[in-house]
MARVOPA-257386 format. One record per residue (C-alpha): x, y, z. Coordinates in pm, whole numbers, plus 50000, padded with zeros to 5 digits. Layout:
XYZ...
//
This chain:
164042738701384160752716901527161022704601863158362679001987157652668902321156452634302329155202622402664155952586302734152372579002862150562587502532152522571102331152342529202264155472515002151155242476902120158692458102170160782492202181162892484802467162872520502582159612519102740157262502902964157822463003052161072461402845162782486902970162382472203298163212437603203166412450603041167492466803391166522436403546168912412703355171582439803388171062436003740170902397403733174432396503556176012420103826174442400404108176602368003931179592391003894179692398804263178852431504228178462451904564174562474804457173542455104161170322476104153172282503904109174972494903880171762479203678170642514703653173982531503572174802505203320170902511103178171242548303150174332545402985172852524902714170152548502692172542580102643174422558802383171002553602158170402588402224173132601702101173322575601802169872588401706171332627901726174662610901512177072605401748177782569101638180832567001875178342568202167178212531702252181552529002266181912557902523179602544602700181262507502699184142525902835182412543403114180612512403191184412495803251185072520903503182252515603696182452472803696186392476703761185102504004071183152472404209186452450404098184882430903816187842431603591186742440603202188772435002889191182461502765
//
């Protein structure tokens, strides 16, 4: 088996949105939708909701394809927690 360690700041990934600007700008609209929801943190349920998409894409790139929807379902929990009702 290889295993390669790739360190983020020697590598340039232009519009991957898993680094640098983008990855920031995704949080940040995460966080601009809770703020509209009325959620109580949005900065941190911007982060949650972010790392869960990240996990999801990690795992779809390891072949877990059910992943995102885990990860929709986890994200449910937490935006019903803050009592932002989801769909079923």
């Amino acid at each position: 088996m290889l295993v390669a360690v790739v360190r983020p700041e020697t590598v340039r990934m232009t519009g991957c949105p898993v680094y640098g600007e983008e990855r920031t700008n995704v949080r940040a609209l995460i966080r601009r939708l809770a703020e509209d929801a009325g959620v109580h943190n949005p900065a941190v349920v911007a982060l949650q909701i972010q790392m869960l998409l990240l996990g999801a894409t990690v795992a779809a790139v390891y072949g877990d394809l059910d992943g995102a929807q885990q990860a929709r379902e986890v994200a449910s929990l937490l935006l019903e927690r803050e009592g932002i009702p989801t769909e079923a």
